[in-house]
C-alpha positions as CSV (number, residue, x, y, z in Angstrom):
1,X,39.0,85.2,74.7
2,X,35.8,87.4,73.7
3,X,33.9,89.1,76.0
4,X,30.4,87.4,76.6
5,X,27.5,89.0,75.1
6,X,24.3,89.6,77.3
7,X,22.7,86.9,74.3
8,X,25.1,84.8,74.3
9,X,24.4,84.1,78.3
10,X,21.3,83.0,77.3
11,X,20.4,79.2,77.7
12,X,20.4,77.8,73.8
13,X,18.0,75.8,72.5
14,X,18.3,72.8,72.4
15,X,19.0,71.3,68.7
16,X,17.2,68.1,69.1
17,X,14.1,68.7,70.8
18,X,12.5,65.3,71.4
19,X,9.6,64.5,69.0
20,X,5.9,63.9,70.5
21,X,5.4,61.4,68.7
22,X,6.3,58.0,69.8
23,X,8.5,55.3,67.6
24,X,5.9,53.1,65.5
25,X,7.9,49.5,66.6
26,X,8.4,49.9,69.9
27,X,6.5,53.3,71.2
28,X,4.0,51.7,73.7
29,X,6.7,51.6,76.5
30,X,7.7,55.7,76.1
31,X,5.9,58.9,76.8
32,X,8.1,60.8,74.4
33,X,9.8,60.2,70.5
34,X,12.8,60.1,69.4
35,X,15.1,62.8,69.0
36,X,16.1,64.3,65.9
37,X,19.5,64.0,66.4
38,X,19.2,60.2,67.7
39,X,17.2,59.5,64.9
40,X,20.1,60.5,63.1
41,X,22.8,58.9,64.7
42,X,20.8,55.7,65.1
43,X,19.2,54.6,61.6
44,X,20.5,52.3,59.3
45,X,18.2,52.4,56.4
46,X,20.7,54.3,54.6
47,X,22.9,51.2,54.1
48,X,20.6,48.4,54.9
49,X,18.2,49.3,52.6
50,X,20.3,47.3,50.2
51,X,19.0,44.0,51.8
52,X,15.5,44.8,50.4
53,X,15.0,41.7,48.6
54,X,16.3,39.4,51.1
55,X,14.0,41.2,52.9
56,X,11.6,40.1,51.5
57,X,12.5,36.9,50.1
58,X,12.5,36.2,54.5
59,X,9.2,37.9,54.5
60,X,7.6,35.8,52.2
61,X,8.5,32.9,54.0
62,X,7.4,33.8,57.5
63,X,4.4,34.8,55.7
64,X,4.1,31.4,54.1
65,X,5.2,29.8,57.3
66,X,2.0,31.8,59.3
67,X,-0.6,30.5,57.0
68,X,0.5,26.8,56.8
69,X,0.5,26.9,61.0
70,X,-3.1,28.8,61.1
71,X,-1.9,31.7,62.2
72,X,-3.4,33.6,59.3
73,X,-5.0,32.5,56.2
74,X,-4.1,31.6,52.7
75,X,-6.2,34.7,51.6
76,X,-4.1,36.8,54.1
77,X,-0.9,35.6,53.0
78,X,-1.7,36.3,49.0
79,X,-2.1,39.6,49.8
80,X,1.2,40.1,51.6
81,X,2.9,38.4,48.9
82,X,1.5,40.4,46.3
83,X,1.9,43.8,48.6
84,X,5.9,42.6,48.8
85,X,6.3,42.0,45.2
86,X,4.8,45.4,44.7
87,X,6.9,47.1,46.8
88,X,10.3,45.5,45.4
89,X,9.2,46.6,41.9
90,X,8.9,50.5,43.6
91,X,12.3,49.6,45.3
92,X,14.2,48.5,42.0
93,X,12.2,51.4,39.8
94,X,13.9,54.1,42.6
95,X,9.9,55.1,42.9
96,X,10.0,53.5,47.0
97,X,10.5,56.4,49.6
98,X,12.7,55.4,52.5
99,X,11.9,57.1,55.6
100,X,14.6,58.3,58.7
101,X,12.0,57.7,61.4
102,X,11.4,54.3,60.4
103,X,15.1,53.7,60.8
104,X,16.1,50.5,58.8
105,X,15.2,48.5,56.1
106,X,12.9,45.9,57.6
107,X,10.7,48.4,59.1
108,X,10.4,50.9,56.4
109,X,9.3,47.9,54.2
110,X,6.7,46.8,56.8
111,X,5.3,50.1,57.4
112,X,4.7,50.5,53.8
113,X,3.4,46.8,53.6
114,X,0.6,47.6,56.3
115,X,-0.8,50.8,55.0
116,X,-1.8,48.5,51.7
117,X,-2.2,45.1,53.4
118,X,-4.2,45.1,56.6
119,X,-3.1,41.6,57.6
120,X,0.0,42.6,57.1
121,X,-0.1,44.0,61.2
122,X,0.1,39.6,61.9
123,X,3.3,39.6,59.5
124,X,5.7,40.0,62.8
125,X,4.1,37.2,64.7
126,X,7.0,34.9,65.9
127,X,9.6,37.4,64.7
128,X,11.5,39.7,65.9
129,X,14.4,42.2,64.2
130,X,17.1,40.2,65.5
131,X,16.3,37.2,63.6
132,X,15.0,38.7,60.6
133,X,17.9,40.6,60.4
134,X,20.2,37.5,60.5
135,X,18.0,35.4,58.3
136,X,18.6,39.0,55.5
137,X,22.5,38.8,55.9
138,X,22.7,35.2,55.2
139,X,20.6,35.4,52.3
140,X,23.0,38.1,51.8
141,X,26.0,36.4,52.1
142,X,25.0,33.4,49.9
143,X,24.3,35.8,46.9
144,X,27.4,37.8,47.5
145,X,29.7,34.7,47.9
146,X,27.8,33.3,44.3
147,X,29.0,36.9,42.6
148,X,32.4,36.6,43.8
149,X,32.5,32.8,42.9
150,X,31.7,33.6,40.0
151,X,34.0,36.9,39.1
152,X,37.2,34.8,40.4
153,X,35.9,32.0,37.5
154,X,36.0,35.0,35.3
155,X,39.5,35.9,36.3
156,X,41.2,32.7,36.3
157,X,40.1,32.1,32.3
158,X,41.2,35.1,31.6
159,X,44.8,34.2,33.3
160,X,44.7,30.9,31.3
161,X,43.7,32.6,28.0
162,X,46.6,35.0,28.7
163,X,48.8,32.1,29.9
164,X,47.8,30.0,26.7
165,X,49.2,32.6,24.7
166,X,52.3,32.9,26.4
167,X,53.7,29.3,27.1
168,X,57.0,30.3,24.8
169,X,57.6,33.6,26.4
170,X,60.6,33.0,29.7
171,X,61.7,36.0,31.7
172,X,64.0,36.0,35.2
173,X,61.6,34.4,37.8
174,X,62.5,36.6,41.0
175,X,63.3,35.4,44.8
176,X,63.7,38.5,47.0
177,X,63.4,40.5,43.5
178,X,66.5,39.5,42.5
179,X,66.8,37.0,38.9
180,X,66.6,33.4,39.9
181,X,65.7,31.2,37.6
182,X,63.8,31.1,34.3
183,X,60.4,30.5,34.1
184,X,57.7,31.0,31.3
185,X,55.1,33.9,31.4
186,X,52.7,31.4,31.6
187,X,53.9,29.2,34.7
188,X,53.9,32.9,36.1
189,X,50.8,33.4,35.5
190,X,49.1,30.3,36.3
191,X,50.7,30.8,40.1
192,X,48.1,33.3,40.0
193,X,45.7,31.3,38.8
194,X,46.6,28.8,41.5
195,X,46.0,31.8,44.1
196,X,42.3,32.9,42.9
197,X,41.3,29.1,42.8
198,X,41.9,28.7,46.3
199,X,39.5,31.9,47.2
200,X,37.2,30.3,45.1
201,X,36.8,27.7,46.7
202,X,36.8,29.2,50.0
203,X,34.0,31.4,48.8
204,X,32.2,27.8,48.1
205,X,33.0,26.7,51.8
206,X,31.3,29.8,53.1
207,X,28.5,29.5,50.7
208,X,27.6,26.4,52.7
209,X,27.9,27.7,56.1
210,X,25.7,30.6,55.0
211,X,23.3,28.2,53.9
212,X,21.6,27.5,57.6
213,X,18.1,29.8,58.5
214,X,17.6,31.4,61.7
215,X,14.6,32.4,61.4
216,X,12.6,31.4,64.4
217,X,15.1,32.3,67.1
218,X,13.1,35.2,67.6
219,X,14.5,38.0,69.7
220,X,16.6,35.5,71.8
221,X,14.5,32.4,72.9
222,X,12.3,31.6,70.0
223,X,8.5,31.8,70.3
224,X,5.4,30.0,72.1
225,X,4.0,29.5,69.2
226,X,3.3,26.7,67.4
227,X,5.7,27.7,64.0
228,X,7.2,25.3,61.8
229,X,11.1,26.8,61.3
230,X,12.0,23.8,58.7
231,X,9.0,24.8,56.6
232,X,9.9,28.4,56.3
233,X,14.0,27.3,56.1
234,X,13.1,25.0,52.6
235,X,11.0,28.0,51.4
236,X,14.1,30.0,51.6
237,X,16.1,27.2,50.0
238,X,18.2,26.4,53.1
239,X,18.5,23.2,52.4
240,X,21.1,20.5,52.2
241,X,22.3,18.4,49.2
242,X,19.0,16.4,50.4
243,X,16.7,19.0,49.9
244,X,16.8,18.6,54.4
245,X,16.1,21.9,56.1
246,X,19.0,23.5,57.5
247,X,18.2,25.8,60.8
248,X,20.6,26.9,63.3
249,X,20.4,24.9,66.5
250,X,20.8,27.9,69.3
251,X,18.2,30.7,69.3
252,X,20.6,33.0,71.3
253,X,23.8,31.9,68.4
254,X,22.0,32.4,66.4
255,X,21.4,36.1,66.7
256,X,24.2,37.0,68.2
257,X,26.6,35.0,65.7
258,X,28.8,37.2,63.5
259,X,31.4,34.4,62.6
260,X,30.0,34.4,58.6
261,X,30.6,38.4,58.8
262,X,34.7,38.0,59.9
263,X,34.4,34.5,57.9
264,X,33.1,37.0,54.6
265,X,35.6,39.6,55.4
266,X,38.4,37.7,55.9
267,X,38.0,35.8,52.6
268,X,37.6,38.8,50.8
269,X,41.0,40.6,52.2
270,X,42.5,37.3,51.2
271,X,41.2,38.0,47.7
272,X,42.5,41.6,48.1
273,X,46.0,40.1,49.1
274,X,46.1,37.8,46.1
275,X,45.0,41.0,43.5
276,X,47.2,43.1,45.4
277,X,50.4,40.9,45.0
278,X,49.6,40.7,41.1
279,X,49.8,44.4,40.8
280,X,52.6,44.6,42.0
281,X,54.3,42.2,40.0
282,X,52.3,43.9,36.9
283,X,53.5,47.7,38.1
284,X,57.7,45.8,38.0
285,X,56.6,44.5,34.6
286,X,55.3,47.4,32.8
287,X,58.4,49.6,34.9
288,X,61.2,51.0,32.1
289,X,63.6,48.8,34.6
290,X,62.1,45.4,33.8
291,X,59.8,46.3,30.2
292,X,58.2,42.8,30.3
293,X,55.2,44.3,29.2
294,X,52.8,47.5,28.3
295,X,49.6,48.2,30.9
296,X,46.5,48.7,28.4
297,X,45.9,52.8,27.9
298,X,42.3,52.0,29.4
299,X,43.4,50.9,32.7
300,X,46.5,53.4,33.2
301,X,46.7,57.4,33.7
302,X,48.8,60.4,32.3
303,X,50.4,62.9,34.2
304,X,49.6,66.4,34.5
305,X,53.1,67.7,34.3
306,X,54.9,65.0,32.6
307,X,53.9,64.4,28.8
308,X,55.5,61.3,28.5
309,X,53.9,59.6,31.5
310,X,52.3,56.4,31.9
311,X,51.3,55.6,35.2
312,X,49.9,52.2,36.1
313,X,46.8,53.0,38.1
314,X,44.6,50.2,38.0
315,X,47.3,48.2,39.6
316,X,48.3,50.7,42.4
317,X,44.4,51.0,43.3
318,X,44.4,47.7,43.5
319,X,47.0,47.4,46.2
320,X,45.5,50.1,48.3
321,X,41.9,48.4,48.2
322,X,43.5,45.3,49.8
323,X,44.4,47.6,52.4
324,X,40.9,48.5,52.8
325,X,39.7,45.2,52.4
326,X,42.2,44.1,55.5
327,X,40.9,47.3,57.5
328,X,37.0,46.2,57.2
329,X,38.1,42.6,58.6
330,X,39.8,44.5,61.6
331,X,36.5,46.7,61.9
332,X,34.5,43.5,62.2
333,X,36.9,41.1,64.9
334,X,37.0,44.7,67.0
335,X,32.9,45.2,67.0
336,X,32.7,41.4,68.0
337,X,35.0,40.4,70.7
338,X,33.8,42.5,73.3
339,X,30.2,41.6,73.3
340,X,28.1,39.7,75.5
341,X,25.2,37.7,74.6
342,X,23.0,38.4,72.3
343,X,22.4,40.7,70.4
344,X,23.5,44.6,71.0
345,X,23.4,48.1,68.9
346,X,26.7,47.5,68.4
347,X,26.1,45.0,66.0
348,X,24.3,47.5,63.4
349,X,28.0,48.6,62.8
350,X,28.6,45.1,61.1
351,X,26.7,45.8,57.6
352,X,28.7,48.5,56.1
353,X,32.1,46.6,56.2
354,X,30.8,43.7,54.7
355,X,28.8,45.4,52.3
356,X,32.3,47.9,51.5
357,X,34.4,44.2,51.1
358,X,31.5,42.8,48.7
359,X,31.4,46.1,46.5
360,X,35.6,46.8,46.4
361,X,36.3,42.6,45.8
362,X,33.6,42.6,43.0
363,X,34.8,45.9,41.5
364,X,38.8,44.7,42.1
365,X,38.1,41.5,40.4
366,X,36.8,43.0,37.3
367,X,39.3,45.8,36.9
368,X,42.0,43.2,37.4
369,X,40.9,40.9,34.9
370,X,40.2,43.8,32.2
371,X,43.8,45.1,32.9
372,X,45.1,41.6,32.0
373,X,43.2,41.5,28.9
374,X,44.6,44.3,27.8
375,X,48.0,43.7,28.5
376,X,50.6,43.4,25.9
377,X,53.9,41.6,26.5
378,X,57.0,42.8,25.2
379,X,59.2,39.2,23.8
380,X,62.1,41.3,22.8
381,X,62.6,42.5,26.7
382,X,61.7,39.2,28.0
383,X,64.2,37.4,26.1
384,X,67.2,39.7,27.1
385,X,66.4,39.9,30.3
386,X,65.9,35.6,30.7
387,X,69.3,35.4,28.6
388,X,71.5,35.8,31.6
389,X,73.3,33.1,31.8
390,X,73.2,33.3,36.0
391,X,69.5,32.4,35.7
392,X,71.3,29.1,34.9
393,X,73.6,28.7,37.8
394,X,71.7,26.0,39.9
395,X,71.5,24.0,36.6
396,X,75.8,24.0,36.4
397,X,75.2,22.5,40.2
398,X,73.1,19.9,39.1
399,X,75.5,19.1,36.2
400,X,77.8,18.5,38.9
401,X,75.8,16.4,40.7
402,X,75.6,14.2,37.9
403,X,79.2,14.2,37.6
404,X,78.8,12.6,41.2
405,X,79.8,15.7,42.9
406,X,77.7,16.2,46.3
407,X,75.0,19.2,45.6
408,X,76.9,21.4,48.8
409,X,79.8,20.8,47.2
410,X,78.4,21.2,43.7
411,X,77.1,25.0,45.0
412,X,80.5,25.5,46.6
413,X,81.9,25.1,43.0
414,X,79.9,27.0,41.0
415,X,80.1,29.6,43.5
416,X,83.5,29.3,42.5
417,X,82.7,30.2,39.0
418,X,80.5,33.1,39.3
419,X,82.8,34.8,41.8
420,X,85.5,34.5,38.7
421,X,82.8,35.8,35.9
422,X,82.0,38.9,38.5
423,X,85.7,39.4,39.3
424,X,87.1,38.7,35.0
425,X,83.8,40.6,33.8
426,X,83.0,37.6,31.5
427,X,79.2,36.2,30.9
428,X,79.4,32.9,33.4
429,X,78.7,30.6,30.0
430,X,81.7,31.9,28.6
431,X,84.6,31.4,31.1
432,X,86.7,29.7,29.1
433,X,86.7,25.9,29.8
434,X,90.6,25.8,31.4
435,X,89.4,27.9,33.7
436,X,86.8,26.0,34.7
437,X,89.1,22.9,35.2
438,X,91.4,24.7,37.4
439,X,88.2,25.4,39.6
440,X,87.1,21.5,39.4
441,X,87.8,18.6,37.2
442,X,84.5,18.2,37.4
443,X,83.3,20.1,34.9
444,X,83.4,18.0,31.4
445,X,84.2,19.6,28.3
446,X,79.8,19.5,28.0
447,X,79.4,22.0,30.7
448,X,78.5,24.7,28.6
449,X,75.3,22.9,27.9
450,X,73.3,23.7,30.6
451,X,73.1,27.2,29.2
452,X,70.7,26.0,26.3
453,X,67.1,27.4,27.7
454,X,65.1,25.5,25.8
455,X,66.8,22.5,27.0
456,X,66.9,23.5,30.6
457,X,63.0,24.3,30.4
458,X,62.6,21.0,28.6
459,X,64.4,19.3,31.9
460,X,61.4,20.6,34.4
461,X,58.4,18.5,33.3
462,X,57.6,16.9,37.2
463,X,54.6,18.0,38.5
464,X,54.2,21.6,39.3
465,X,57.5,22.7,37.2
466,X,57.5,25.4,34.7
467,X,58.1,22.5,31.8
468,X,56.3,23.2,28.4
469,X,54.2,20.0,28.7
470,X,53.8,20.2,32.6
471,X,52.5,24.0,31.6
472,X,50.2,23.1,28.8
473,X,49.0,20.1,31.3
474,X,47.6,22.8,33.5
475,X,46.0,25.2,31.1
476,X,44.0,22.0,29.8
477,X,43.1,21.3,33.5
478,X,42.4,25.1,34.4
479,X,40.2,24.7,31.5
480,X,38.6,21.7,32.9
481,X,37.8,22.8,36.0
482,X,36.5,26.1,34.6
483,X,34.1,24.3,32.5
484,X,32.6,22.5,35.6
């Protein structure tokens, strides 16, 4: 260890001397600021600040919600208005200057609002942070669940367009990635399709249990004045099919809820699962092994060694932002379930994973959907690989079980067969027919037939089979339900 200097014995400095001045919100109660370093370590503005127009969308309506109870006057709430639009045209121009000290969003916007608008000092009446704060997020969460809704609708007609054009295409469908049975490109695909409809409509389910204003619950047990919570809920459009205000029913829930934040999380690392599980199958495809098809050169990277790379990026990205996805939902159920009512600091850590989930899902969506409309399949490789004639097995076991054979049995015997084709080296479809007979009677002279693909796709037209009609059924009502 180095020998102490006489200097170095000294008492340092401290590197966060307290300020003198007191914090503008909430100063009256302390004799000395903030420090530096707290200041620091406590402010949120640099991610919140992303909830400006909520905002002041909810600012607007308290506003509106003052005047029409006589707290302040038309006149008085004009000016607001007019001070809050001109702010969020500085905001969206990049021309606003956020300030540190001022530490989040909401009070940066009113501390700019009240050197303009003198009334602006009654704006807070009958509102506190906590509420305004949860009235921003849901407004939040019903435009971010409308943006994903509507970049999954983007995604699944771009999997039936893709799907459309595919319909005659088979390869090997794959149980525990080994060749099971044939299936069209298309009934692949739509299984996708069937996937992203599902978090659609979840994201439509949360839209609706976003759709509910808190706004009046105050810091944690309302106000004793006379406000009118439905009034300012309808002027923020939480309403029901009715055009009925919708407001939560607990002031201290209603702060201290974070439900929609797991609830928006989750469904997004769902998303992230589905996109993830596509790229994978998309990374086997485009793989020299299978050659189903060929990643567009937009979405896919070279090598800096190896010339003759083509490395599938998009799709491996998107498997490690589900990852991400999954690790914000964890972030969010860990912040929560230790916390006692209502609200607590903690809780400031719950923007930045939900506002991470919104950003990678929207971004994940888009580079998944460009990726498939770039892709080109390969027929040629499609049809070699879906010409083995053990994608066909099950099929010879149904034949049997026409022939009145029981299906265990059935299995048993074609079993049977394949064990010989393995152990003679011969394609299953071409064992020669006394062979078969010496394995089972059963099999007629016909039982070559099932081999026919065509015919054997033609035999799967029930609902939810990989049939040509039963596929072109479900593009038209993909289409359908797109077009809603």
């Amino acid at each position: 260890m180095a020998k102490k200097t006489a200097s170095a014995s000294k008492p340092a400095k401290p590197a966060s001397a307290p300020k003198k001045t007191a914090q503008a919100t909430w100063g009256g109660r302390f004799s000395e600021g903030t420090a530096e370093l707290m200041l620091r370590f406590s402010e949120s503005v640099s991610f919140d600040k992303r909830l400006a127009p909520f905002d002041i969308q909810g600012s607007k309506a308290q506003s509106a919600m003052l005047a029409k109870v006589g707290i302040i006057t038309a006149r008085e709430r004009d000016e607001i208005h007019a001070g809050l639009d001109q702010i969020l045209k500085e905001i969206e121009a990049g021309k606003f200057e956020w300030k540190i000290e001022l530490e989040d969003v909401h009070m940066n916007i009113e501390h700019a609002l009240k050197q303009r608008v003198p009334a602006a000092a009654k704006l807070h009446t009958a509102r506190s942070r906590n509420d305004q704060v949860a009235t921003d997020m849901r407004l939040f969460f019903r435009d971010a669940a409308i943006r994903i809704h509507a970049a999954l609708t983007a995604l699944i007609a771009e999997i039936v367009e893709q799907a459309e054009k595919s319909q005659e295409v088979y390869i090997p469908g794959y149980t525990h990635l080994q060749r099971a049975q044939p299936v069209s490109v298309a009934h692949h695909l739509l299984a996708y399709a069937e996937m992203f409809g599902r978090d659609r409509e979840r994201f439509a389910i949360f839209h609706d249990g976003a759709n509910i204003s808190p706004l009046g619950s105050g810091a944690i047990a309302g106000t004793t004045l006379p406000i009118d919570r439905e009034f300012s809920a309808k002027h923020m459009g939480f309403v029901d099919e009715k055009g009925a205000a919708r407001v939560t029913q607990n002031s201290m829930d209603a702060v201290a809820d974070r439900d929609l934040f797991i609830e928006f999380a989750s469904a997004c690392a769902l998303v992230g699962t589905h996109f993830s599980r596509v790229g994978e199958d998309l990374i086997l495809w485009s793989s020299s092994e299978f050659g189903f098809a060929v990643m567009p050169d937009a979405f896919t990277t070279g090598s800096s060694l190896m010339p003759q790379k083509k490395n599938p990026d998009s799709l491996e990205l998107l498997r490690g932002k589900a990852a991400r996805l999954q690790g914000n939902l964890n972030t969010l159920f860990t912040l929560a379930k230790g916390l006692p009512l209502t609200y607590n600091r903690d809780l400031q850590e719950d923007k930045p994973p939900v506002f991470d989930s919104l950003d990678t899902t929207l971004i994940c969506l888009d580079v998944l959907r460009e990726t498939l409309a770039g892709m080109k399949l390969r027929p040629e490789r499609c049809a070699a690989a879906v010409a083995d004639p053990l994608l066909l097995a099950t099929d010879l076991a149904d034949y049997l079980v026409r022939q009145g054979v029981p299906f265990r049995d059935a299995h048993h015997l074609v079993g049977a067969a394949v064990a010989l084709a393995e152990k003679t080296g011969t394609p299953l479809n071409k064992l020669p027919h006394a062979e078969m007979q010496k394995i089972s009677p059963s099999y007629k002279a016909d039982w070559v037939s099932v081999f026919d693909l065509p015919t054997a796709m033609r035999s799967r037209e029930r609902t939810g089979m990989p049939g040509p009609k039963q596929v072109k059924a479900q593009i038209a009502r993909w289409k359908k339900e797109l077009a809603k």
